[in-house]
N, C-alpha and C positions, 0 to 999 in steps of 0.2 A: 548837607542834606540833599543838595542836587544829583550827586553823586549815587546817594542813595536811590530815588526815586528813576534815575535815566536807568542804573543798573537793573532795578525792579522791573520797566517797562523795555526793557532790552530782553530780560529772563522771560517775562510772559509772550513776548512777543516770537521768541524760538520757541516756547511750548506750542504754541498755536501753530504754528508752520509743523512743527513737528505733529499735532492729531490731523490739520487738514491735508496736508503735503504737501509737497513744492509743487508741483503742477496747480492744484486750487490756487494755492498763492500767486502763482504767476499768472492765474487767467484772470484772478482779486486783483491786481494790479493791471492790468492792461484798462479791465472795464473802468477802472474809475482814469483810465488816461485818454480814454475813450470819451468817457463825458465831461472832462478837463475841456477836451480838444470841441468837443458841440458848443459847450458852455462858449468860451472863447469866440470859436467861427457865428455861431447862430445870427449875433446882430451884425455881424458883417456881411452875409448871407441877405440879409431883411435890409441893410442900408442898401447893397446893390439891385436888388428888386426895384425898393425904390427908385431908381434912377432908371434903372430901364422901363419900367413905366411909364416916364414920362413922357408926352409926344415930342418928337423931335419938330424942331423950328423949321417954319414952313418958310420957303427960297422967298426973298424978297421979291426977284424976278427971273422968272421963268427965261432959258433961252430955246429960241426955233431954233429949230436944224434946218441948215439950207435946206432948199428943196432939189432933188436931183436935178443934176444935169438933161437938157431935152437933148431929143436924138442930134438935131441940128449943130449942137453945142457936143455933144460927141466924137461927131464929124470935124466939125473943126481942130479939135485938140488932135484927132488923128492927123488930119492931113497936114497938121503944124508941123508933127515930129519929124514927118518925110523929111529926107534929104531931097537935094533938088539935083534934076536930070543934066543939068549944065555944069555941073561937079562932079560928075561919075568919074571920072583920070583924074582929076585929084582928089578922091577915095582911094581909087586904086595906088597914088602913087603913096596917100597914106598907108597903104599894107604895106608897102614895100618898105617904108622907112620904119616901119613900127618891128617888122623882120629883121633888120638889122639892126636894131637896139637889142632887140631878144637874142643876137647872134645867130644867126638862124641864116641857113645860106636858100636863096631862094629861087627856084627856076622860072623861068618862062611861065606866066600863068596862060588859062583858055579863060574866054571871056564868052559872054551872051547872053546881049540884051531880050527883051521879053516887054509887053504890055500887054493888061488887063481892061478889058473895054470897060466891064461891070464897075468894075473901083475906080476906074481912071487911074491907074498907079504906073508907074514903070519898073519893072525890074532888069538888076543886073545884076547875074549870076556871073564866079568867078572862082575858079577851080585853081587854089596854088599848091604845086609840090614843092613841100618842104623839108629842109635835112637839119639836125641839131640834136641836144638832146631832148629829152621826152618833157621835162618841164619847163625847158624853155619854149616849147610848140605850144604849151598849156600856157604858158603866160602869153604868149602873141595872141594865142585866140582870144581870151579874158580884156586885154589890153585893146584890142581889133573890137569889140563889143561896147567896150563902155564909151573908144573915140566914136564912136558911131553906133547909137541909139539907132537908129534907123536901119540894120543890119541884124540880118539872121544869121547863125553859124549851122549850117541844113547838114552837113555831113564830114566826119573825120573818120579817116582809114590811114594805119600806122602800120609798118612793115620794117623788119627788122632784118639783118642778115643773119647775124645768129645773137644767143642769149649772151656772150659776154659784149658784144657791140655797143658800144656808148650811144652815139649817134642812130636817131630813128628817122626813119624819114616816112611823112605824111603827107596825108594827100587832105587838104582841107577845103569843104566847099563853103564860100558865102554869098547871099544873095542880100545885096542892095533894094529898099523897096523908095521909091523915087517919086517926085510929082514933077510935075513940068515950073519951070519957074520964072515961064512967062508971067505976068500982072495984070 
């Protein structure tokens, strides 16, 4: 008897497809998969509401933000980072060791000191020609910067003899900026 009745409702169920068409039937099937799928979502939808409704918990305790640094306290931290005037030759002779780690063959540098009344600072400017290849120049100067916070790299010029030459040789300037390190 089961038999009978699936076959009966299999039969009318192709006559009906067959007067609406396939297309109705497939749009008759989407819509009720359509509100399967509301039916299902809606209270998930309504419990998540819920929850964002809720006010969020208020900080047991508040923290302050420092309060910025005063000028006086600015100054200080600058003049800290100085390097000091009484180590200017061994700055310099740290270039020179840091150049030979980089391999890097190094000439005779030009030197000259300098002072600023306004800042009270000292500078020492220092112009090295240098020969090697081109990333090793780039790593001396990166290397020459981080040993010495207190050091600007003001100017690099690279001159090549021609395009297949390994070796470049630059002209690099850095300027030391110094305090006196008397007490």
């Amino acid at each position: 008897m089961n038999n009978v009745k699936i076959a009966a409702l299999l039969l009318r169920a192709r006559i009906a497809v067959l007067r609406l068409g396939l297309l109705a039937c497939l749009a008759m099937m989407l819509c009720a998969a359509g509100v399967a799928a509301w039916a299902v979502l809606l209270p998930r939808s309504a419990a998540q509401a819920r929850v964002m409704a809720q006010p969020l918990p208020a900080p047991s305790t508040l923290a302050a933000s420092p309060a910025p640094p005063s000028a006086n306290q600015n100054l200080a931290v600058f003049y800290g980072v100085l390097g000091e005037q009484r180590y200017a030759e061994q700055q310099v002779k740290l270039l020179f060791d840091l150049a030979a780690q980089s391999n890097l063959v190094l000439s005779q540098g030009e030197y000259k000191a300098g002072f600023d009344k306004a800042s009270r600072v000292s500078t020492y400017q220092i112009i090295l020609p240098v020969k090697g290849p081109y990333q090793a120049i780039w790593q001396f100067a990166m290397q020459s910067l981080r040993a010495m916070p207190f050091a600007s790299l003001d100017e690099v010029g690279f001159r090549r003899e021609s395009i297949a030459e390994p070796t470049v040789e630059a002209r690099l300037r850095f300027t030391l900026y110094l305090k006196d390190g008397a007490p």
